[in-house]
C-alpha positions as CSV (number, residue, x, y, z in Angstrom):
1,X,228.9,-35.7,228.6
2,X,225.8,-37.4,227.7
3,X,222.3,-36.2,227.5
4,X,218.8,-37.9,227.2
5,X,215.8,-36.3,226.4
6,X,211.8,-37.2,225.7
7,X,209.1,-35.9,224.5
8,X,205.4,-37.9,224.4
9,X,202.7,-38.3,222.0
10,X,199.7,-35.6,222.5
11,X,195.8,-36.0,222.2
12,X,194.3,-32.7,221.3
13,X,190.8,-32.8,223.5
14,X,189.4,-29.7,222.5
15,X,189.5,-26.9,219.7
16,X,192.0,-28.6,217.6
17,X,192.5,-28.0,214.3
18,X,192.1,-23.8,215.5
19,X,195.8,-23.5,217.2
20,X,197.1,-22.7,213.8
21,X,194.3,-19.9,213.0
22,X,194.3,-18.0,216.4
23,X,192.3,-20.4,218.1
24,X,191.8,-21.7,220.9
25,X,192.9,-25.5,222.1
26,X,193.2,-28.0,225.4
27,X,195.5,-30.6,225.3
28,X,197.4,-33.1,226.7
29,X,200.5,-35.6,227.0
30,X,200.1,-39.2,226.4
31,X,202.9,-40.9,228.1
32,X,202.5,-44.4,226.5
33,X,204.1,-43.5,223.8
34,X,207.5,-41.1,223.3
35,X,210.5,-40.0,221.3
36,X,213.8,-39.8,223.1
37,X,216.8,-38.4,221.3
38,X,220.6,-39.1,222.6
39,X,223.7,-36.6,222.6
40,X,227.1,-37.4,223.7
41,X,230.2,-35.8,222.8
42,X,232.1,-36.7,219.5
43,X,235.4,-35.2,217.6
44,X,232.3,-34.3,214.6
45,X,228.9,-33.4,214.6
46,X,227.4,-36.9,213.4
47,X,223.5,-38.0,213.0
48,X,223.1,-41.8,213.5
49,X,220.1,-43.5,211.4
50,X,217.0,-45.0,213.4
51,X,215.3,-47.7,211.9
52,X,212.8,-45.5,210.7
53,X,215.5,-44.5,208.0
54,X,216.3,-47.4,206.5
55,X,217.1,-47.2,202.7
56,X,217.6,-51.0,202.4
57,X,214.4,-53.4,200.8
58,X,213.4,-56.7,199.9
59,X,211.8,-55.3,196.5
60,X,210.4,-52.5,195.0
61,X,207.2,-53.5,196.6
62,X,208.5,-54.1,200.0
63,X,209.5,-49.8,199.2
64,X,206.8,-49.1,198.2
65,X,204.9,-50.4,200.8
66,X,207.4,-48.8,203.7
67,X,206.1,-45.5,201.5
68,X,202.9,-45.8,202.1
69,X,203.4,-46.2,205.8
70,X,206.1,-44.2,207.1
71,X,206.4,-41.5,203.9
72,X,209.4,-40.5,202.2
73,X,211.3,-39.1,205.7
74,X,212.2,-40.7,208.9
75,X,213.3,-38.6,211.5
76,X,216.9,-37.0,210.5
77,X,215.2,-34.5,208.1
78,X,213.9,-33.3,211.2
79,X,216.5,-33.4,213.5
80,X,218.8,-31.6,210.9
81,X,216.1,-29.2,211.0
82,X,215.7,-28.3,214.1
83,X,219.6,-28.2,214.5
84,X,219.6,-25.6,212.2
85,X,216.7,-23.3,213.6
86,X,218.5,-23.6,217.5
87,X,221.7,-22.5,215.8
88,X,220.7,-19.5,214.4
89,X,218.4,-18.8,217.4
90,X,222.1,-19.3,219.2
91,X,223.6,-16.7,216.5
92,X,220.5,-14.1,216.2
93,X,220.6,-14.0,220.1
94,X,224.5,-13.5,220.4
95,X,223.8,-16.1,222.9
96,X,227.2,-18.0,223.8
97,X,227.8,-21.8,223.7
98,X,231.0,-24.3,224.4
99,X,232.9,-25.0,221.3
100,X,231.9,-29.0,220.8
101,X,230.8,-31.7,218.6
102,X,228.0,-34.4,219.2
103,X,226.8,-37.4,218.2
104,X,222.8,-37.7,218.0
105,X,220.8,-40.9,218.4
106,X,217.1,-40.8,218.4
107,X,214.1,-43.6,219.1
108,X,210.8,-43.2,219.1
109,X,207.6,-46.0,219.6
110,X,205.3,-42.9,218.7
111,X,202.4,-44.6,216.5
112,X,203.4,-43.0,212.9
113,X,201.4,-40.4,211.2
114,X,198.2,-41.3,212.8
115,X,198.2,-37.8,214.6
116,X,199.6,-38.3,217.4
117,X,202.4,-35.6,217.3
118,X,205.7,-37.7,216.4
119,X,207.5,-35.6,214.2
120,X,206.9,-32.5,217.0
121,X,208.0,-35.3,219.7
122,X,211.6,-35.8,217.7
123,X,211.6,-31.7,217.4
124,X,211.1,-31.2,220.6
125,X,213.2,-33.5,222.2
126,X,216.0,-32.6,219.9
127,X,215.9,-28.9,221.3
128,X,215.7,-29.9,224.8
129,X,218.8,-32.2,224.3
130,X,220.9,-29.8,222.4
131,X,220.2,-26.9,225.2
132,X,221.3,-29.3,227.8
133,X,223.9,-30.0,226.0
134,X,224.9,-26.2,225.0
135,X,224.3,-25.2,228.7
136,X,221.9,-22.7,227.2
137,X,218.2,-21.7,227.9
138,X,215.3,-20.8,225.6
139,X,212.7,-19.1,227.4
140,X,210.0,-21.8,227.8
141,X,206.8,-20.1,226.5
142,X,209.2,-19.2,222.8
143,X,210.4,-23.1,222.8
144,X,207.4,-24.7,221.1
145,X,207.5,-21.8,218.4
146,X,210.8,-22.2,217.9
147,X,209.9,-26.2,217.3
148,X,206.8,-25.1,214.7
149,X,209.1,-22.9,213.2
150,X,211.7,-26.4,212.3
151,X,208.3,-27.5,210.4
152,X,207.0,-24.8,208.8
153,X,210.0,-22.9,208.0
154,X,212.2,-25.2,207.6
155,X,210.3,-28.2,206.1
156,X,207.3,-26.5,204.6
157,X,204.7,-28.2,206.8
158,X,201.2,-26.1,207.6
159,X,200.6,-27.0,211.5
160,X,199.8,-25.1,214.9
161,X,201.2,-24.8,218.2
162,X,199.6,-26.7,219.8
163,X,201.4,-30.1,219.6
164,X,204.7,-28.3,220.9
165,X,203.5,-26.6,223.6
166,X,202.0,-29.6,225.6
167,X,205.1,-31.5,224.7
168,X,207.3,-28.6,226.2
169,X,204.8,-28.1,229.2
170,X,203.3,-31.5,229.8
171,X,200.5,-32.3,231.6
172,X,197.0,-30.7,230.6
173,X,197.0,-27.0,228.8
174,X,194.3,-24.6,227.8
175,X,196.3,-22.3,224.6
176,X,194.7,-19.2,224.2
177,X,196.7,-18.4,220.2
178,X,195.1,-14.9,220.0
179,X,196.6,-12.9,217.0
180,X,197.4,-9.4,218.5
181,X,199.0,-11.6,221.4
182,X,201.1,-14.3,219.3
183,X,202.3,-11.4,216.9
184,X,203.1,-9.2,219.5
185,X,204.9,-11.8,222.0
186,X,205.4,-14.9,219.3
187,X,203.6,-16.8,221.7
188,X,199.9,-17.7,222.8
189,X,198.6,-18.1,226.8
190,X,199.4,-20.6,228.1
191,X,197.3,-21.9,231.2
192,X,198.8,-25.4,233.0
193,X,195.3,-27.6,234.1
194,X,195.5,-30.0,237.1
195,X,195.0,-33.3,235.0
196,X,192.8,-34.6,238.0
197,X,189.8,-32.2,236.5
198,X,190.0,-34.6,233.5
199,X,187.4,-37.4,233.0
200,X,189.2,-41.2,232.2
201,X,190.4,-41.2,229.1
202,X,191.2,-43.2,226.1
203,X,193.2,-43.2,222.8
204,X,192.4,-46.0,220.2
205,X,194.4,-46.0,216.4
206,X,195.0,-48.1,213.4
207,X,198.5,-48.3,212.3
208,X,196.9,-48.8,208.4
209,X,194.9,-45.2,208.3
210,X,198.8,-43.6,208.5
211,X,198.8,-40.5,206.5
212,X,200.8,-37.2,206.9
213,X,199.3,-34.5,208.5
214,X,200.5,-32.0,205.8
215,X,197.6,-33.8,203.8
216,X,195.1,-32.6,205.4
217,X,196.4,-29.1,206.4
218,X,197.8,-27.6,203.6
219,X,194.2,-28.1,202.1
220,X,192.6,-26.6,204.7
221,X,195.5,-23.2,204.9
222,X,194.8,-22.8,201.3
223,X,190.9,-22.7,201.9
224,X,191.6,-20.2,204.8
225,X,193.3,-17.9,203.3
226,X,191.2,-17.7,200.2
227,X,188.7,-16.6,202.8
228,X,186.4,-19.9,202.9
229,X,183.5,-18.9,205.0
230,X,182.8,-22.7,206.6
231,X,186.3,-23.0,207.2
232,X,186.6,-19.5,209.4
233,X,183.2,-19.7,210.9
234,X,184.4,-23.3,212.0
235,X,187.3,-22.2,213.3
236,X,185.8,-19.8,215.6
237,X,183.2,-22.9,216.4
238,X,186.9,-24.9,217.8
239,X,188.0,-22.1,219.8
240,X,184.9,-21.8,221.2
241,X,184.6,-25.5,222.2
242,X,188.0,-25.3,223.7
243,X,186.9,-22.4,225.7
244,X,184.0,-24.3,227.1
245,X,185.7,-27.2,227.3
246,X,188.1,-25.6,230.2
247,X,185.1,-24.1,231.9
248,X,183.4,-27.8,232.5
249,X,186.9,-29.2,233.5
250,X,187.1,-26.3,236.0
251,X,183.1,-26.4,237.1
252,X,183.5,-30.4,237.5
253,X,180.9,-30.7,234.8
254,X,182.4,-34.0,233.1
255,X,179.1,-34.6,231.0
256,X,179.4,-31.8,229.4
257,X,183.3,-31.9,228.8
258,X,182.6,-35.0,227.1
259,X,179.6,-33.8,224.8
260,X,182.1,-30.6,223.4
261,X,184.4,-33.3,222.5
262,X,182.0,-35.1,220.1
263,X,180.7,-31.6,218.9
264,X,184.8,-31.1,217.9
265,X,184.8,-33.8,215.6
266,X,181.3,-33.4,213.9
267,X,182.2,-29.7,213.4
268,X,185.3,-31.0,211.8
269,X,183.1,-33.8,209.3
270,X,181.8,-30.7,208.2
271,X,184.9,-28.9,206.5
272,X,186.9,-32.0,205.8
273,X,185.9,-35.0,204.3
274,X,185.9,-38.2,206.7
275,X,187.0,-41.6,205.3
276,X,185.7,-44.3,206.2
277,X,188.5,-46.1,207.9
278,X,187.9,-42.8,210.6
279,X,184.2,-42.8,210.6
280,X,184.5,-46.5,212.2
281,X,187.0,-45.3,214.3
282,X,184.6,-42.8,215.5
283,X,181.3,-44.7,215.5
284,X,182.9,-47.8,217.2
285,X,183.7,-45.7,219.9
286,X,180.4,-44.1,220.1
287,X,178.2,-47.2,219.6
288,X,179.6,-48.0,223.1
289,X,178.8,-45.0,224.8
290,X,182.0,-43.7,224.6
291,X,182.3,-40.1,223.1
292,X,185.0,-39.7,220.2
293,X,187.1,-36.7,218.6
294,X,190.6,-37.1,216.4
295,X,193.5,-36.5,218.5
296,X,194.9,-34.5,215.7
297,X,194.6,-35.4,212.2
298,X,192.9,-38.3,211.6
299,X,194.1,-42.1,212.4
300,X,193.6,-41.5,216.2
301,X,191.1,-40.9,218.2
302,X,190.4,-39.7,221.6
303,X,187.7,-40.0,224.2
304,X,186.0,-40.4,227.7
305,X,184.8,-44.3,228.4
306,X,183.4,-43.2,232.2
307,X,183.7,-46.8,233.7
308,X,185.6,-50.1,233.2
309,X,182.5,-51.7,231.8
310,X,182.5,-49.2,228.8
311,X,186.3,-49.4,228.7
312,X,186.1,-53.2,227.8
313,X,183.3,-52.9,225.1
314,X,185.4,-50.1,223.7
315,X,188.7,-53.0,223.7
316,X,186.0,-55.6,221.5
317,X,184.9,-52.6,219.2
318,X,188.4,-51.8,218.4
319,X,189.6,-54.9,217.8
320,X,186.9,-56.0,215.5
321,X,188.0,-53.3,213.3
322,X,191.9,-53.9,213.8
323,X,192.4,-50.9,216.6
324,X,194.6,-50.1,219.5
325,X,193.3,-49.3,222.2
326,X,194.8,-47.6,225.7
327,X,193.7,-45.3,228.8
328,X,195.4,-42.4,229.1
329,X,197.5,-42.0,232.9
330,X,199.0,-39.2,234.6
């Protein structure tokens, strides 16, 4: 038996960082980019290195600089992971499975650490793979907690739902993370958009601005739960973007969708310091008539370009400053 699963790369368009704070965020896939994750059947449960994992160098500097770009981990600490967390779903559940071994390869051409969701991708593709494999079902709106929960349980990492849930649903979402709801159910709302209500769409990135996401988040849970009144009252400011945000997708009002993105990031300048690597990012973008917003957290960016001629000032902008640029298809 052999399975194949994938999961893509995400831009958060609205309301992001608030999914991990009872917020409110709209998001969507970007299929450009994926992790896919391989199981076949083996006599013993064996995890096969990707690239990614390499542990062999030129030097101490070529290390260090394979550090400073991909972090410490590749992908197995979160494969092993997320293992773990489906099989004591599997056990708390008394949910049966066949008695068999696997071996586990995984790929992924997911930009690293530039916010684009690729350790959630390798999480979520993982699970997928393994029920397939384990002719077993997860109810679908409990699957992308179960996915945070490989992160923040398992690994320690502060992050939201959000990143999971479009790579379980696909397509376009509006997440409605409520508290009384998510504590009572363990889930948010989730509300599927017809990606045809979106405006056209680009994502632009610089490989050199990787950094972990955990640097930026567990700075900002600490400042939330010491009560920090910018950081609440900015919160509430995302979920109320997001919620506007689905309105002016819904009412046709592009314009406006593409103003609330722009108002997400300078919110965000506020309460978290910008460097400026990002701030050119951002103002290349805009400079063009673009409008601009991190996908998630920092590294990435994400906006709406309205027509080709826009589209190719944005391609010279970013490559003057050593960016990527793509449009975003459904």
């Amino acid at each position: 038996m052999i399975v194949q699963k994938q999961a893509y790369a995400r831009a958060g368009l609205a309301g992001n960082p608030s999914d991990g704070y009872f917020g409110k965020t709209v998001s969507c896939l970007i299929k450009s980019f994926r992790a896919e994750v391989t199981l076949f059947d083996s006599p013993e449960l064996k995890i096969e290195p990707n690239r990614r994992d390499h542990a062999t160098f030129k030097s101490m500097a070529d290390l260090v600089e394979d550090i400073r770009f991909s972090g410490y981990y590749g992908g197995i600490r979160l494969i092993k992971a997320a293992i773990k967390k489906f099989y004591e779903y599997l056990i708390s559940h008394d949910v049966p499975y066949p008695d068999r071994n696997f071996t586990l390869r995984y790929d992924s051409d997911i930009p690293l650490r530039v916010g684009l969701a690729g350790s959630s991708a390798i999480i979520t593709a993982t699970l997928s793979a393994l029920m397939e494999f384990y002719e077993v079902q997860i109810p679908k709106p409990f699957l992308p907690t179960l996915a945070l929960r490989v992160e923040t349980q398992e690994l320690g990492i502060s992050a939201g739902l959000q990143d999971r849930v479009i790579q379980v649903y696909g397509g376009c979402v509006y997440m409605d993370f409520d508290r009384d709801h998510l504590e009572e159910f363990q889930y948010g709302r989730y509300e599927e958009i017809d990606p045809a209500l979106l405006p056209p769409l680009y994502v632009a990135y610089r490989d050199a601005l990787s950094e972990g996401t955990e640097v930026v988040h567990n700075d900002l849970r600490e400042r939330w739960e010491k009560g920090d009144p910018k950081v609440r009252q900015a919160m509430l400011r995302f979920a109320g973007i997001a919620e506007e945000y689905y309105h002016a997708l819904r009412a046709h009002d592009l314009r406006r969708a593409s103003g609330l993105m722009n108002q997400n990031f300078d919110v965000r300048a506020g309460i978290i310091p910008i460097s400026q690597a990002n701030w050119d990012l951002i103002n290349a973008a805009r400079n063009v008539g673009a409008s601009a917003k991190f996908c998630g957290s920092g590294g990435a960016i994400v906006g709406v370009y309205w027509d080709q001629s826009i589209y190719a000032d944005l391609e010279r902008a970013m490559s003057e400053i050593g960016a990527k640029v793509l449009k975003i298809e459904f």
